[in-house]
ZATORPA-426250 format. One line per 2 residues: for each residue x, y, z of N, C-alpha, C. Coordinates in steps of 0.02 Angstrom, whole numbers. Each point is the difference from the previous one (the first is absolute). Layout:
residues N
X/Y/Z/X/Y/Z/X/Y/Z  ...
END
This chain:
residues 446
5351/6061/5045/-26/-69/9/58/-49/5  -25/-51/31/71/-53/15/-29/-67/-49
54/-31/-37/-9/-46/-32/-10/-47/34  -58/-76/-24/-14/-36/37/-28/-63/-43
72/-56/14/-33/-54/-49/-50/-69/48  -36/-25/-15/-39/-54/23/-1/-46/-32
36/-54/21/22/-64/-29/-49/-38/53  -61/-48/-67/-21/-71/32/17/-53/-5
32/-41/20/12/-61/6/-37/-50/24  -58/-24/-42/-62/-35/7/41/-77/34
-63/-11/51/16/-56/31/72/10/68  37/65/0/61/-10/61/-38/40/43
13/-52/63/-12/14/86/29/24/39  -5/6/47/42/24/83/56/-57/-21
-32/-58/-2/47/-63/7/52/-27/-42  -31/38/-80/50/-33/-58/55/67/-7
-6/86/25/2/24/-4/94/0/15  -7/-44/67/52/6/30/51/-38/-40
-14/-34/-50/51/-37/-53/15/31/-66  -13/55/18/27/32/-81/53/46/39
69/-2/-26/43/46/0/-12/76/20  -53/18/-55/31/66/-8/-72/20/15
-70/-14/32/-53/22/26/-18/2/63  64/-61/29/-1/-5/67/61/27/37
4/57/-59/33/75/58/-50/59/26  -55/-16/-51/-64/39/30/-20/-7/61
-21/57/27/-58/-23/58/-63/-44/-26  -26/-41/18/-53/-21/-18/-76/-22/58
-55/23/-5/-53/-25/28/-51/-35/-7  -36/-51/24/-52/-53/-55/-58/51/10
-25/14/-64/-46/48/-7/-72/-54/-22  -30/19/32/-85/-31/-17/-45/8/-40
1/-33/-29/-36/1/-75/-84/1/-11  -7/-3/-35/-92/11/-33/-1/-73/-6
-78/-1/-4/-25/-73/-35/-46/17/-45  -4/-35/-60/52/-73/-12/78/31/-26
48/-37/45/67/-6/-14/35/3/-59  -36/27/-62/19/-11/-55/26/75/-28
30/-16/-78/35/54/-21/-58/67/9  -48/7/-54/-34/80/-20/-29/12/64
-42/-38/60/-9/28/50/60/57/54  47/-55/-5/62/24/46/32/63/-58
0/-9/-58/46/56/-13/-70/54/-13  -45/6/0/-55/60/6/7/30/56
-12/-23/62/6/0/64/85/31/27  54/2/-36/45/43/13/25/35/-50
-66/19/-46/18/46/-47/-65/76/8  -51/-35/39/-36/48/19/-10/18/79
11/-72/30/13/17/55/-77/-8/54  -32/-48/-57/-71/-24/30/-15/-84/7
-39/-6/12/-18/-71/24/-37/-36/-71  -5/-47/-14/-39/-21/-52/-67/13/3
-23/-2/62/-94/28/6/-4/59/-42  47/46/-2/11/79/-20/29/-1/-80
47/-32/-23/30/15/-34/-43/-46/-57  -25/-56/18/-58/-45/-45/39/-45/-27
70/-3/2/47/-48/-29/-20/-74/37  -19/-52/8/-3/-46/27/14/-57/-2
42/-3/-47/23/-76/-19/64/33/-72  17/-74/-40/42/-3/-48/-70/18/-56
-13/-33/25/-68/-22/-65/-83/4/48  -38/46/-21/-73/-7/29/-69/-12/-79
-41/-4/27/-58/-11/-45/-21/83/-22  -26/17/-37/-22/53/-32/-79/-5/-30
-31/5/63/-82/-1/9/-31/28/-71  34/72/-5/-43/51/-64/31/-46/-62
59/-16/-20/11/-49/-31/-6/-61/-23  -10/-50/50/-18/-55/-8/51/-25/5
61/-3/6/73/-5/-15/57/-35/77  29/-45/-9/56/9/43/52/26/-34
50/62/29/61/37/-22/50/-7/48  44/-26/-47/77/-2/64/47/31/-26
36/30/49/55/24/-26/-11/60/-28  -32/34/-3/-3/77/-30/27/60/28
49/42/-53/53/54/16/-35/51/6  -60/20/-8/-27/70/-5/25/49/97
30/46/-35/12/44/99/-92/23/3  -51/-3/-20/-54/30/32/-45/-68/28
36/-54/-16/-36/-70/67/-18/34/62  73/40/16/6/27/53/-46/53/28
-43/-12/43/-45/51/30/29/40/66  47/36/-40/46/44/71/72/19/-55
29/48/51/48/49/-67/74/-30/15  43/-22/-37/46/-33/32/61/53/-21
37/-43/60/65/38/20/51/62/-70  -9/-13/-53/13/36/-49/-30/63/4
-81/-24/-12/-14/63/-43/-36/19/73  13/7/70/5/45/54/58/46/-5
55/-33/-29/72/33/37/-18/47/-77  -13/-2/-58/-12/38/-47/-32/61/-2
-70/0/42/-30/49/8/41/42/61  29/-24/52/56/18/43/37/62/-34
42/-13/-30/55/19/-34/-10/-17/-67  12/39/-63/12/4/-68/40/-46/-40
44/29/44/84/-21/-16/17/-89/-6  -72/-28/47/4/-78/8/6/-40/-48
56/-40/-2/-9/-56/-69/-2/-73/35  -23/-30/-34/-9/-85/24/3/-40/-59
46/-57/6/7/-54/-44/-27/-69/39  -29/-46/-26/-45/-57/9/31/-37/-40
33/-56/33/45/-50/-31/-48/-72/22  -51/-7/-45/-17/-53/15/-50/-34/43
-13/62/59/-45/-10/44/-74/-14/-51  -58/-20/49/-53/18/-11/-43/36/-24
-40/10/-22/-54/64/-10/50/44/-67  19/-18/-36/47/24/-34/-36/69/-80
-50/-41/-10/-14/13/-51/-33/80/16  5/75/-40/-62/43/27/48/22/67
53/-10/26/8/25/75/21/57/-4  12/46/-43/24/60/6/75/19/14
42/-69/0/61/-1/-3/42/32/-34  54/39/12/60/9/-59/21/-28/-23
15/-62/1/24/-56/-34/-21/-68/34  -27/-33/-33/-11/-73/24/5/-62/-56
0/-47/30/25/-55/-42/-53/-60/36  -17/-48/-43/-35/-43/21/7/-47/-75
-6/-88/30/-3/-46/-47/-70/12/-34  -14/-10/-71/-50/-1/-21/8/-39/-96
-45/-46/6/7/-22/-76/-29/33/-45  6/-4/-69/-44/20/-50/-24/-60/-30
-93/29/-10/-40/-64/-17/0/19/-81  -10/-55/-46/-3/20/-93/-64/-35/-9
-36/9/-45/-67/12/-7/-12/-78/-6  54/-38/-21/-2/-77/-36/0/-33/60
-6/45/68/24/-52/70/86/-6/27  40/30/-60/74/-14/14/7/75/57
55/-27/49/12/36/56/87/16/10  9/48/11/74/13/3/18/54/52
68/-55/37/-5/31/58/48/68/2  -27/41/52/42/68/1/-10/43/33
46/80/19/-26/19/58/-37/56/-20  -67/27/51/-24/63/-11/46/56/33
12/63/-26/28/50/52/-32/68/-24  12/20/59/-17/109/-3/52/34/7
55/25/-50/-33/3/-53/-3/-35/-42  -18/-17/-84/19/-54/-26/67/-23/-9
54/66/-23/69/-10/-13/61/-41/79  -57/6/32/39/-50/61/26/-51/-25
-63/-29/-14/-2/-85/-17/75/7/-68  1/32/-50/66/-1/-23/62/14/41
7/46/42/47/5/30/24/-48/51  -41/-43/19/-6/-48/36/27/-53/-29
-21/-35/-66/6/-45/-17/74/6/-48  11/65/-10/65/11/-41/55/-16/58
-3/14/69/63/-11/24/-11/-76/49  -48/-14/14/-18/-89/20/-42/-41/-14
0/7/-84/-32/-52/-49/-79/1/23  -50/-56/-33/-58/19/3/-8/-39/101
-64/10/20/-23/0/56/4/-99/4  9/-40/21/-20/-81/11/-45/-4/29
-46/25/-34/-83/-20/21/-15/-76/23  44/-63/-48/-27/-58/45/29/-4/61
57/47/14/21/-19/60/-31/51/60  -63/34/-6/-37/41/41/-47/-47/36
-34/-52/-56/-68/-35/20/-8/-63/-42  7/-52/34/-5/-63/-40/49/-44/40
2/-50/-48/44/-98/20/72/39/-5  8/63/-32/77/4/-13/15/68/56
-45/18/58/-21/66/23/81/-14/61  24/47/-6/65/6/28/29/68/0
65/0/39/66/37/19/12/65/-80  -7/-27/-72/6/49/-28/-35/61/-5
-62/0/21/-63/41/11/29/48/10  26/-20/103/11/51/26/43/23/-1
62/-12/-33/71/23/-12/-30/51/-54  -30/4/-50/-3/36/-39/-56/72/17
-22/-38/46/-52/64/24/50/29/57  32/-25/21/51/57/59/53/21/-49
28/-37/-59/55/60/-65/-45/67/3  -50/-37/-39/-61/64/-21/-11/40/35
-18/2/70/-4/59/50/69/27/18  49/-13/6/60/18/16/6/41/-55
-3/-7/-72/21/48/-47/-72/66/-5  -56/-13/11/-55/55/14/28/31/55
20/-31/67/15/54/39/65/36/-26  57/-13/-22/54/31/-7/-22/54/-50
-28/-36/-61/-10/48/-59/-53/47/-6  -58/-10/64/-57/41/-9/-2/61/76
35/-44/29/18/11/105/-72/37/21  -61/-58/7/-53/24/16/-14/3/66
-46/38/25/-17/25/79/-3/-59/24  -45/-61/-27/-55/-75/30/45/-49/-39
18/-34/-1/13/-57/-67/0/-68/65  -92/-37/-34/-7/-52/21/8/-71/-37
38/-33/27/29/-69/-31/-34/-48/31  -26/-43/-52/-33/-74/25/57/-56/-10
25/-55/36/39/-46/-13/-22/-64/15  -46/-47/-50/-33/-58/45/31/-65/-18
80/-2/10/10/-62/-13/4/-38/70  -27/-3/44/-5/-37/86/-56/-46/-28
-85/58/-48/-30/-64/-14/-11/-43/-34  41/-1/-20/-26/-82/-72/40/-44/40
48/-23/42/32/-61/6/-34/-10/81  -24/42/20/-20/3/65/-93/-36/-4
-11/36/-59/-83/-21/-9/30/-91/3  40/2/-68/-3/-87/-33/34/-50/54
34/33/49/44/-80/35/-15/24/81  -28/43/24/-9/37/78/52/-3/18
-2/-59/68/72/-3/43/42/-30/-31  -16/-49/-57/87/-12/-32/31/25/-45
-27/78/-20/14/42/-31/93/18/29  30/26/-56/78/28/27/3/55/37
-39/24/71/-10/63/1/64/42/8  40/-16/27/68/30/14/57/34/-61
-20/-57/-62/25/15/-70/-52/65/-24  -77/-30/5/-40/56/-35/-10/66/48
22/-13/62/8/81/36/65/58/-44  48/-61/9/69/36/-34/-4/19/-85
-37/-17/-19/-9/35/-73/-62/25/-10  -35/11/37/-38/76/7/45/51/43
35/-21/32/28/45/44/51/28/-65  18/-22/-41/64/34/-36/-43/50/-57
-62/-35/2/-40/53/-89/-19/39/76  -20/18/63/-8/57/42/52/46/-3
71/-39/13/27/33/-4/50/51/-71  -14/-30/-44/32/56/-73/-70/60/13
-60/-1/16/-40/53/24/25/36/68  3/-19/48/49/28/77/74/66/-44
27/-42/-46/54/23/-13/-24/50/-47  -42/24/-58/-17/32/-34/-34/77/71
-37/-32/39/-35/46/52/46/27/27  63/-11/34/67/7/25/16/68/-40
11/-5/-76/17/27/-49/-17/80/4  -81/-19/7/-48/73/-29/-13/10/72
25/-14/62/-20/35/54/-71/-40/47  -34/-40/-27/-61/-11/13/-9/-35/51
-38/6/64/-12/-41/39/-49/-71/-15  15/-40/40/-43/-71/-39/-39/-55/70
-53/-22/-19/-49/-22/32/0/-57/-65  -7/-61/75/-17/-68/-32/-60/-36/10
-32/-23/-25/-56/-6/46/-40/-77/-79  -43/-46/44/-26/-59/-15/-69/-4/-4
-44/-36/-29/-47/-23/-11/-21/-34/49  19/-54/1/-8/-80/61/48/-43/-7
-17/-52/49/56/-52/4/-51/-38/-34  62/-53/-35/-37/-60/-13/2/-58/54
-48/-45/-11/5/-59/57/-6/-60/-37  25/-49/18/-1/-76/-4/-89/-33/-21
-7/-34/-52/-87/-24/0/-3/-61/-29  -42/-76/12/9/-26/-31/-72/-32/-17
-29/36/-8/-77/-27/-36/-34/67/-25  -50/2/-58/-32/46/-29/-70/-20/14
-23/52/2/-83/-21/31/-34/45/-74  -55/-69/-40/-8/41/-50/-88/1/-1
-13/58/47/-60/34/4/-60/13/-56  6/6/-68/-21/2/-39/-38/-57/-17
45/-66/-4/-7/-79/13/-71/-30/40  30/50/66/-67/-10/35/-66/25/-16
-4/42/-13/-46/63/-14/-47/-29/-48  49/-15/-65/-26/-67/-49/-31/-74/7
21/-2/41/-39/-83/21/-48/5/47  -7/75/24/-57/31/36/-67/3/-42
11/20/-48/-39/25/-49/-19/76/-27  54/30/33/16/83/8/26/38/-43
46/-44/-35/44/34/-40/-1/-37/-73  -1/43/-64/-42/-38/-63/69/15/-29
-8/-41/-61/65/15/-50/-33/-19/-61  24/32/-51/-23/-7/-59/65/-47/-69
-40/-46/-32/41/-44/-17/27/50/-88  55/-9/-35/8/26/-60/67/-39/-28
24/24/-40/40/-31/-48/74/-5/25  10/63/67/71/-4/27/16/-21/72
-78/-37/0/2/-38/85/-64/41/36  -15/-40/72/-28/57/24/-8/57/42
-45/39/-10/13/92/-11/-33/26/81  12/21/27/-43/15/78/-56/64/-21
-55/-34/13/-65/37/-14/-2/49/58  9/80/5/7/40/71/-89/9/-26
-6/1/-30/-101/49/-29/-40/-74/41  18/-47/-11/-33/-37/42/13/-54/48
59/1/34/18/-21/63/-31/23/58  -38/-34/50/-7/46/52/60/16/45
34/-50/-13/82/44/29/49/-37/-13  65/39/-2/56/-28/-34/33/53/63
84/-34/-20/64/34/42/52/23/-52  16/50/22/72/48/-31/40/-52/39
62/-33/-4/38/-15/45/66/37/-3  40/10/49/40/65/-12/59/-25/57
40/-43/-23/45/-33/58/-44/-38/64  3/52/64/-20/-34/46/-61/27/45
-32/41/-55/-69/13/8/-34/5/-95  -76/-14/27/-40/4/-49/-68/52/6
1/28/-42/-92/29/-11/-43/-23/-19  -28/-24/20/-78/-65/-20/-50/68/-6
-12/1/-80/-67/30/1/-89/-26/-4  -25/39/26/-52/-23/-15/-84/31/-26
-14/-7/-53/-38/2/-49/-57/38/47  -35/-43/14/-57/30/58/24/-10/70
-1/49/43/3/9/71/-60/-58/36  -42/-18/-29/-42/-43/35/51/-71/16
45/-19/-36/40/-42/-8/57/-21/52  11/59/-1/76/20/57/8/-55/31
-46/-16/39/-20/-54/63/35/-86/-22  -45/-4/-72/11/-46/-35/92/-33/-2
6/65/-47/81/17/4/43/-28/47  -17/38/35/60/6/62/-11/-80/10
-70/-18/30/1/-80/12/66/-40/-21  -4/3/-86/3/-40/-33/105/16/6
8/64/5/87/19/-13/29/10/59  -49/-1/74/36/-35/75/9/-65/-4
-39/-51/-40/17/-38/9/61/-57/-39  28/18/-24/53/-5/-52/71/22/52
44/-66/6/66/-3/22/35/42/-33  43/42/36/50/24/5/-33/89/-6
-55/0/33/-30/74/-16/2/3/87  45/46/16/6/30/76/-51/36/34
-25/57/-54/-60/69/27/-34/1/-67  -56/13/19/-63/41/-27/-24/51/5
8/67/-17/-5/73/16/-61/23/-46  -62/16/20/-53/33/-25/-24/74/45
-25/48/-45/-49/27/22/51/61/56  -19/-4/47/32/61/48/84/-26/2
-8/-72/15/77/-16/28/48/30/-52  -29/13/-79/65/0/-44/59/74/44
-44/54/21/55/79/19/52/-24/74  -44/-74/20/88/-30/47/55/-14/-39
-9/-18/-83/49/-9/-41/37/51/-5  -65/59/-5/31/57/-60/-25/-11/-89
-27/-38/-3/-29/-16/-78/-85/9/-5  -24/37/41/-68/1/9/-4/60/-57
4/-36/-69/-7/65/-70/-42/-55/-50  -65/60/-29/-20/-47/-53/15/-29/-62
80/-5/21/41/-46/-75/20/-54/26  -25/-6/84/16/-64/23/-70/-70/7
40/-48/-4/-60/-63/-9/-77/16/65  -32/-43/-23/-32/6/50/9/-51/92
40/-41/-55/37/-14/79/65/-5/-35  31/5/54/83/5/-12/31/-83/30
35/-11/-17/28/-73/33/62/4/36  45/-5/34/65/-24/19/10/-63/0
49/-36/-29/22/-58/-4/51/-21/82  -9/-86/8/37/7/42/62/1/6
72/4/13/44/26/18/65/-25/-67  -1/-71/2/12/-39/-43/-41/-37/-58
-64/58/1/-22/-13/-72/-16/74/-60  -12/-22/-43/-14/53/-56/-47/-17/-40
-49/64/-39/-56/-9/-27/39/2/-87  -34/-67/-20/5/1/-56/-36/11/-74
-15/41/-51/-81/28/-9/-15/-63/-67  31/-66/-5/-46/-40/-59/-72/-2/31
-26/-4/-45/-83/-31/13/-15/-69/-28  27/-18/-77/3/-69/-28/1/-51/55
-45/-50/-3/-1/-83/23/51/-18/-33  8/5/-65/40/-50/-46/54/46/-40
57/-37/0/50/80/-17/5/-52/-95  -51/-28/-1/13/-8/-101/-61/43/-9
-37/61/27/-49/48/12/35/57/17  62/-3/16/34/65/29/-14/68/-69
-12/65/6/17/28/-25/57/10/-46  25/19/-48/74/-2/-50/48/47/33
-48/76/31/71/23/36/15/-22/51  -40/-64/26/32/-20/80/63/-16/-18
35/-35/-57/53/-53/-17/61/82/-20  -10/47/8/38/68/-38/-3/47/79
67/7/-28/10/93/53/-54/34/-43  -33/29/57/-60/40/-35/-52/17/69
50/54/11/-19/41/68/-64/22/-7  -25/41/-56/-67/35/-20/-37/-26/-15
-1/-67/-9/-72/-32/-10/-13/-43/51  35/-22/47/-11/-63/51/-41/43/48
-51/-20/41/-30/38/34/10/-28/57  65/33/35/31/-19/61/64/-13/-21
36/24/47/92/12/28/3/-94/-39  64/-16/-46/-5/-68/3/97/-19/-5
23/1/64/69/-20/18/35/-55/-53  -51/-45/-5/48/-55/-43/22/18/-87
1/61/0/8/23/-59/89/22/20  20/-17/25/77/23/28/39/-87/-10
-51/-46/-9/38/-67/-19/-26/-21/-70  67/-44/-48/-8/-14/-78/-34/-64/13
-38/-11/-39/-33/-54/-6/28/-37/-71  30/-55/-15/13/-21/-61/75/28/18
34/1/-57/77/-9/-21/17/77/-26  80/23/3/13/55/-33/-5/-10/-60
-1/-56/-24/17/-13/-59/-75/5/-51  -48/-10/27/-58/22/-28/-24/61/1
16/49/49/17/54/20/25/35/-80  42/-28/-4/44/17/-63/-19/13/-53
-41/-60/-33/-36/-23/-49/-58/51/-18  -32/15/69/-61/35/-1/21/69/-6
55/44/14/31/55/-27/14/-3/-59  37/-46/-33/8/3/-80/-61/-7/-11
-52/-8/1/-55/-6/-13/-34/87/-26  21/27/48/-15/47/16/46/70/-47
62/-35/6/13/54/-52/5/-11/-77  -33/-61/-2/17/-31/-76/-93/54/-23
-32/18/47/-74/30/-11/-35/-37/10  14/-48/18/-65/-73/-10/-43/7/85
-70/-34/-14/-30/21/55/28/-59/68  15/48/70/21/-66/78/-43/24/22
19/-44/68/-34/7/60/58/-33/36  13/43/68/74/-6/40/-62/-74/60
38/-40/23/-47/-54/43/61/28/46  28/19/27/20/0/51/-7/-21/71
-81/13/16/-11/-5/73/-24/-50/0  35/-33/78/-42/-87/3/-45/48/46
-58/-63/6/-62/16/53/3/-24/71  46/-30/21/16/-33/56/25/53/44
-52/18/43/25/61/42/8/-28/39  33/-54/50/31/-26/54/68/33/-24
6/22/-44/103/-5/6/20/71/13  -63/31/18/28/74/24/22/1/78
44/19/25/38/-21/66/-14/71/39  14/44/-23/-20/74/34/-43/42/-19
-48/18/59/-51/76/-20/20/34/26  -48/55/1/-16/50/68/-61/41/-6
-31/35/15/-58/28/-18/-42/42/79  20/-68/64/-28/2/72/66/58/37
-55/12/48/47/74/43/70/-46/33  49/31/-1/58/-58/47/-19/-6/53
12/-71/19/-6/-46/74/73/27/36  48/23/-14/49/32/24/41/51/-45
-1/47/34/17/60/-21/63/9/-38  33/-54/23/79/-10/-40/-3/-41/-58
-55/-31/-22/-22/-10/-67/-43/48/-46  -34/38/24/-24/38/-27/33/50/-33
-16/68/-33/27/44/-56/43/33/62  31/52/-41/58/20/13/16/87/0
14/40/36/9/90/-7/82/2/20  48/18/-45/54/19/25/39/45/-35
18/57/54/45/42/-45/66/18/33  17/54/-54/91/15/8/-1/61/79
-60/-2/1/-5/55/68/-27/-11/49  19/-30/52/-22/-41/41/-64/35/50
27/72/10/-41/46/53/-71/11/-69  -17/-9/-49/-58/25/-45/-50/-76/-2
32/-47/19/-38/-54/-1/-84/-2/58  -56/8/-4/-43/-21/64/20/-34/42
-23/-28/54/11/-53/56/-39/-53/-13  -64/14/-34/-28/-79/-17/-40/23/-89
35/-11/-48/-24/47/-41/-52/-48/-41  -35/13/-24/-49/-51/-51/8/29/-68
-35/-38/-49/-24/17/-78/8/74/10  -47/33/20/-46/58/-15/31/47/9
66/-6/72/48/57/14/69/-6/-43  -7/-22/-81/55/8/-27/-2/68/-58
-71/32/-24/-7/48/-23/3/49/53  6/25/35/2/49/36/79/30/29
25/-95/-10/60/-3/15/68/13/-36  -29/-7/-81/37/26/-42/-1/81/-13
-82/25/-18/22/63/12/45/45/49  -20/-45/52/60/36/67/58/14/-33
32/-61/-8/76/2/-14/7/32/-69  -46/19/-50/29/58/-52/-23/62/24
-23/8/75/-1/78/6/-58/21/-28  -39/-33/1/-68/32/-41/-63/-17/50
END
């Protein structure tokens, strides 16, 4: 078998591609992505090598009918309805090992070693951040030679450059010290400064320091022999209005919320419909099908909503799966769906004002800007380790100040995601999502 590392670099294009040093010695091709444009769709889709209709992945975050529930963000590998690129090349060959640095679907994947951010919750509500790994003694070995993981610098107001420096150390020393068949690396520092400022983001600075945490991985692959494939999610694009669908839905008379002690709560048991919002599409569900009609009325007509996809049209997407809304939305080009429902933000929910990915029901960007001072910031950590009970306010509610999405298929191909490797003749001629599992087994010979 031939060694073979896969480095993502969330958010780099055909276009940004060409400004990193040491990626734009690759061949590279703009490869065509799934919709919606977002992380767990796109990385399902080149880990199994199916479409989201197939694989059921459909968003960051969808509704959970048998539940009652919106869930975002969940690591489980059996989301996935299709066998991904691992545990094919496994049943292949014996001999196969794979390390998962971070990617997706992490939890349950059958990996030889994987690593993924994960906190521990304490029964009192106190949370402490840290990483999960397979096996457990990773996470020591890990943290003995490059200190603990900077979880705020993965996701949040402080979400930055250390993340990914420490997640490309970390894979560089798994591949040297473990030299596995697969070893896939996630690196997403392109999106946090790209989401918060779009075009007046530094892109040229933030190409060149992802390009350098790519490259201490390039150089580790160099090492153990391994051939390497680069490959992207989506581009981000420029946006400057949020379209907040839920809003509407509510002043429709569609969507109910229930009032309580920590703001108010979105009633899914009796809304006749509400929206997942998920960057730059949404899933508007709806309660009774007699309704649909209603619906749609009411969420075509709301600025900055581009398409309305029901019924047959969703399998032109590719999302025609029943974990998808009953209509699907696309935003228009320069806008994004934002999921408050509150009229009045002294009604807002308590985790709207907190990073707090798992309870917001819908993708919510402005959690990447501080609201208030470091210096309270401060206060509310001593708080925290003195035992005494916080609450982090971090997030303002003013979603105008998010400058970049993405979510919609690219309007040009040289913005869109990205396939490039060290072997120019193994690359497709027009390759998409779906031909990157097939494409890796190639190149380990399996």
């Amino acid at each position: 078998m031939q060694r073979l590392v896969i480095i993502n670099v969330v958010g780099l294009t055909p276009k940004l591609i060409k400004l990193a040093p040491r990626l734009s010695k690759f061949t590279a091709k703009p490869m065509t992505g799934v919709f919606p444009a977002v992380t767990m769709p796109a990385q399902a889709s080149m880990l199994t090598g199916l479409p989201p209709s197939k694989h059921g992945v459909v968003g960051n975050t969808w509704f959970w009918r048998e539940l009652g529930e919106v869930r975002n963000w969940l690591q489980s590998n059996r989301l996935m309805r299709g066998e991904p690129m691992y545990l094919e090349a496994k049943r292949a060959n014996a001999e196969f090992t794979c390390a998962k640095m971070f990617w997706w679907f992490n939890q349950g994947s059958g990996c030889d070693w994987s690593c993924t951010p994960k906190p521990h919750y304490g029964s009192d509500g106190s949370k402490e951040f840290d990483i999960l790994t397979e096996p457990p003694e990773l996470a020591t070995e890990l943290k003995a030679k490059l200190g603990d993981f900077p979880f705020h610098g993965f996701w949040g107001p402080m979400a930055g450059l250390p993340s990914s420096d420490w997640i490309s150390r970390a894979t560089a020393q798994v591949i040297r010290s473990k030299q596995p068949t697969l070893t896939l690396c996630y690196l997403p520092h392109l999106d946090y400064d790209l989401q918060r400022f779009g075009d007046k983001a530094d892109v040229k600075r933030l190409v060149r320091e992802v390009d350098d945490c790519a490259g201490r991985v390039l150089d580790a692959a160099a090492e153990v022999g391994a051939k390497v494939l680069v490959v992207s999610e989506y581009g981000i694009t420029p946006v400057s209005r949020p379209v907040y669908i839920n809003r509407a839905l509510r002043k429709a008379g569609m969507l109910r919320v229930k009032p309580g002690p920590f703001g108010e709560m979105l009633d899914v048991y009796e809304s006749a419909a509400f929206a997942v919002c998920d960057h730059q599409a949404a899933h508007v569900y709806v309660r009774d099908p007699a309704d649909i009609d209603d619906a749609l009325s009411v969420v075509t007509g709301v600025p900055g909503v581009g398409r309305a996809v029901v019924g047959d049209d969703m399998a032109g997407l590719g999302i025609d799966h029943e974990n998808a809304g009953d209509i699907v939305l696309l935003s228009e080009p320069d806008a994004w769906f934002a999921y408050p429902y509150w009229l009045d933000d002294s009604q807002a929910p308590d985790f709207a004002r907190s990073v707090d990915i798992h309870r917001k029901p819908g993708y919510d960007p402005c959690e990447l800007f501080l609201a208030g001072s470091k210096a309270g910031m401060g206060l509310t950590l001593l708080r925290k380790k003195l035992g005494l009970r916080y609450r982090f306010k971090s997030c303002p509610l003013d979603a105008s100040i998010v400058k970049g999405s993405h979510g919609l298929p690219a309007s040009d191909p040289e913005d869109g995601p990205v396939l490039a490797c060290d072997d120019a003749s193994a690359l497709p001629d027009a390759p998409s999502m779906m031909d990157v599992k097939a494409l890796a087994l190639r190149l380990m010979d399996l």
